[in-house]
Structures are given as structure tokens and as C-alpha cells.
C-alpha positions as CSV (number, residue, x, y, z in Angstrom):
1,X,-10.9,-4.6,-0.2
2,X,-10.8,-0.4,-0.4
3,X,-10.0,1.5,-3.3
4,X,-8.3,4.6,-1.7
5,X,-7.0,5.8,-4.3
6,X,-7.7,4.2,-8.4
7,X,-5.5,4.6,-10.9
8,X,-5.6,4.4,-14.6
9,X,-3.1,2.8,-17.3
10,X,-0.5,6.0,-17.2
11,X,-0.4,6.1,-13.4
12,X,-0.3,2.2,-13.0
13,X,2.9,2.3,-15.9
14,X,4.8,4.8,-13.2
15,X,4.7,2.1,-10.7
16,X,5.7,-0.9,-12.5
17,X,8.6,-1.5,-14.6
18,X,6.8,-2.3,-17.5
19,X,5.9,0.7,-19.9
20,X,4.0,1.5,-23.3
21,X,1.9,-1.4,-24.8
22,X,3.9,-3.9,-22.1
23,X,2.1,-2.1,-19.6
24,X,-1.0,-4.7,-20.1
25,X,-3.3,-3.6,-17.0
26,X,-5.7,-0.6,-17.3
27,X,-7.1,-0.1,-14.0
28,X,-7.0,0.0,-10.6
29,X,-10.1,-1.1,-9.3
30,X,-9.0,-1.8,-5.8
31,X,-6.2,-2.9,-3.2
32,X,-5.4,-2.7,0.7
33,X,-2.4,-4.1,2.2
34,X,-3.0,-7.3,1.4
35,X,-5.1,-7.7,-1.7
36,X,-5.4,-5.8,-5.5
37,X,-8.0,-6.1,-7.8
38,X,-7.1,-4.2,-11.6
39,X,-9.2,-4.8,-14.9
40,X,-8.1,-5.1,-18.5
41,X,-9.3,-4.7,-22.1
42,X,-5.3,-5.2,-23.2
43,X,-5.6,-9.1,-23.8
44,X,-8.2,-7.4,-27.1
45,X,-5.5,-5.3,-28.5
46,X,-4.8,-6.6,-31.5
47,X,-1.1,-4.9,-31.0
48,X,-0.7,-6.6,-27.1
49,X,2.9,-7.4,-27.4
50,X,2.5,-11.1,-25.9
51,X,0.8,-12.3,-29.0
52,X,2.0,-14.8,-31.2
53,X,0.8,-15.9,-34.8
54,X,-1.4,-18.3,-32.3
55,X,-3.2,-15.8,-30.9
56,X,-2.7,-14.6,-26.8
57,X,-2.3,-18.0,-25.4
58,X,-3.3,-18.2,-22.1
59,X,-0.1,-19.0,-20.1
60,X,0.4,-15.0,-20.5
61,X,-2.3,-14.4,-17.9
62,X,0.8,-15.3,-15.2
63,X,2.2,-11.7,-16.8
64,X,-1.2,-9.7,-16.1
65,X,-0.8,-11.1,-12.5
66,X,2.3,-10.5,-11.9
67,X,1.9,-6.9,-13.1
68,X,-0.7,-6.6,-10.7
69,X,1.9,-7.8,-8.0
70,X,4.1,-5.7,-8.9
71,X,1.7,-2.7,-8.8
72,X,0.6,-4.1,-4.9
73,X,4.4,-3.8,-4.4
74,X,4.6,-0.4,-5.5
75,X,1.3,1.0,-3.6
76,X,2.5,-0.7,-0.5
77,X,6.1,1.3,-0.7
78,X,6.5,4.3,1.6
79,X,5.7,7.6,-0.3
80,X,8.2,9.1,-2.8
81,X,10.2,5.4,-2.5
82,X,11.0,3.1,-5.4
83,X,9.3,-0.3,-5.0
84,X,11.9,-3.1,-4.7
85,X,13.5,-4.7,-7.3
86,X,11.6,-8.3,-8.2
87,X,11.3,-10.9,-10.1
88,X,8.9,-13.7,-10.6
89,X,11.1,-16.7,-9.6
90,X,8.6,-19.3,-9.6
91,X,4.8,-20.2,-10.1
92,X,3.0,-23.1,-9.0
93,X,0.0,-24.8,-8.7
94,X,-0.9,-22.9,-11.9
95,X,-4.9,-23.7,-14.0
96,X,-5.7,-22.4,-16.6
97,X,-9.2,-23.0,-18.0
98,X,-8.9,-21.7,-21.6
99,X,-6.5,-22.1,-24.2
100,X,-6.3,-18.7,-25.3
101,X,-7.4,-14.8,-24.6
102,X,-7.3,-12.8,-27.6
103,X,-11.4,-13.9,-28.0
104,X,-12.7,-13.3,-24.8
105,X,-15.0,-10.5,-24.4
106,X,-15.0,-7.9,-21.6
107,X,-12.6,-6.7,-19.1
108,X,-10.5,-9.6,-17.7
109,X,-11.0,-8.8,-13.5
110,X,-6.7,-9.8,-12.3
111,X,-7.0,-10.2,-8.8
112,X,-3.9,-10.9,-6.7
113,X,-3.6,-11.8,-2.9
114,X,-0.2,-11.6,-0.4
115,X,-0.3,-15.0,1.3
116,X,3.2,-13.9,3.2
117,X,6.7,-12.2,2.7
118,X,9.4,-10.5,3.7
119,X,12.3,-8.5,2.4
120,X,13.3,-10.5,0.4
121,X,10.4,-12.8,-1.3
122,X,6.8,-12.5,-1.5
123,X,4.0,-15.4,-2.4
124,X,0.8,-14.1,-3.8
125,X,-1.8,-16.3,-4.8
126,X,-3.4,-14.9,-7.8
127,X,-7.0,-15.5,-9.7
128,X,-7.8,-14.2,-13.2
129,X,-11.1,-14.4,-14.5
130,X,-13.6,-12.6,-17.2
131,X,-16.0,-10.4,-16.5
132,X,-18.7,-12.9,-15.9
133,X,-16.3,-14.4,-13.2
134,X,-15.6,-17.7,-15.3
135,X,-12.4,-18.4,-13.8
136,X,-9.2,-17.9,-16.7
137,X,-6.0,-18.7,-14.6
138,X,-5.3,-19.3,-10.7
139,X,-2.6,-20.2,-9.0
140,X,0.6,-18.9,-6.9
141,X,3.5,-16.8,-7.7
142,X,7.2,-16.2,-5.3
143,X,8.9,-13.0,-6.2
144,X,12.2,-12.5,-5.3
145,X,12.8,-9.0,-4.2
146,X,16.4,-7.2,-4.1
147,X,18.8,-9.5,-5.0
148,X,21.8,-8.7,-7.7
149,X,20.1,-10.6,-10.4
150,X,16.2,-8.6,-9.7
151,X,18.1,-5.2,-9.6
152,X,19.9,-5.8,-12.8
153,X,17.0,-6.9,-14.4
154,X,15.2,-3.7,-13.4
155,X,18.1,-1.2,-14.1
């Protein structure tokens, strides 16, 4: 994996649809064509707008990897072009090995890979883990790309 080009939280939220304290990834670390690799100190905040009076259970690491594929989408869009329209539509195969984020220390490392796709889905397979490498959440993820109910969502 090369990091051509890294990117922090601001320039990540202009490439995703997800903005202000939703935005939950902070970094770029790297990504080619096939692979992205972003870091995160978000899941601390105590302000992250995916927690509940139970803490940041965590089931919402599926959202930092999908932001992640949705940031791969965008970097891999020609130049001045907006990054198809997606949605997650499924994810399987999911394991999560803790029952909550909001205490783990460190950056979480949010890696996602593009197993295969087209125009119109995409299946990443996607690892999260902490900054020691313990492994948080794996698993795999379709998103649907450009169809009417992804480009309302994103209007």
C-alpha cells in the first residue's frame, strides 16, 4: 500500500458524505487502488455522535469502515468528479472482539480492502483494530452504488 497523497479530517470530510463530528475518521494513512488504511482518535470523543448512554458499542466500527470505503470510493473517482452515490446494503461475516470502544486507548488503525466491483456494487472486506493490532471488528461489506434509493440518500 502507497500513500500518495494523506489527508487529514477536513480533506477526508470533502470526500465523504458525512460531515462535522459524523465525520469519525482523522487520517489518511494510506490507499492504492485496491486498499485504504485511515486512523482515529474519534471513537474517544466524548461528543462522537454514535454514542449511547451505553457507551460506543462496538457494532459502530461497521460505520468507521464504511467511511473508509467511502473515502477509497472517492480517491479512486477521476479528478474534479463526484464519487458515486452508495450505500451500505449489507454486511456479513461480521466479529467483533470487544463489546465496546469508548475505552480503548490509541488510534483505532480502519483498514478496508476492494475484494471486486463494478458500477453498480462494491464488496470490501474490512479489518479494524487498535493500535497494538488486537483485532476490534472484521468482516465484509456490499455497497450499492447509483441506484435511485443511494442517490436520494446522498442528495
Amino acid at each position: 500500500m502507497t500513500a500518495p497523497q494523506t489527508l487529514d479530517r477536513a480533506g477526508i470530510a470533502r470526500r465523504i458524505p458525512h460531515s462535522g463530528s459524523m465525520c469519525l475518521l482523522d487520517r489518511l494513512a494510506a490507499w492504492d487502488a485496491e486498499s485504504i488504511h485511515c486512523t482515529t482518535a474519534s471513537h474517544a470523543h466524548p461528543d462522537n455522535p454514535l454514542r449511547t448512554a451505553s457507551g460506543l458499542l462496538s457494532p459502530n466500527l461497521i460505520e468507521y469502515a464504511a467511511q473508509a470505503m467511502a473515502l477509497h470510493g472517492g480517491l479512486l473517482a477521476a479528478e474534479g468528479s463526484e464519487p458515486s452515490a452508495g450505500f451500505l446494503a449489507s454486511a456479513r461475516n461480521v466479529r467483533l472482539s470487544v463489546a465496546r470502544i469508548d475505552d480503548i486507548a490509541g488510534e483505532l488503525q480502519v483498514h478496508a480492502q476492494r475484494l471486486t466491483g463494478d458500477q453498480s456494487q462494491v464488496l470490501y472486506q474490512f479489518a479494524v483494530t487498535d493500535a497494538t493490532g488486537r483485532p476490534l471488528a472484521e468482516g465484509r461489506a456490499v455497497v450499492v452504488l447509483n441506484t435511485p434509493l443511494a442517490m436520494e440518500n446522498n442528495a
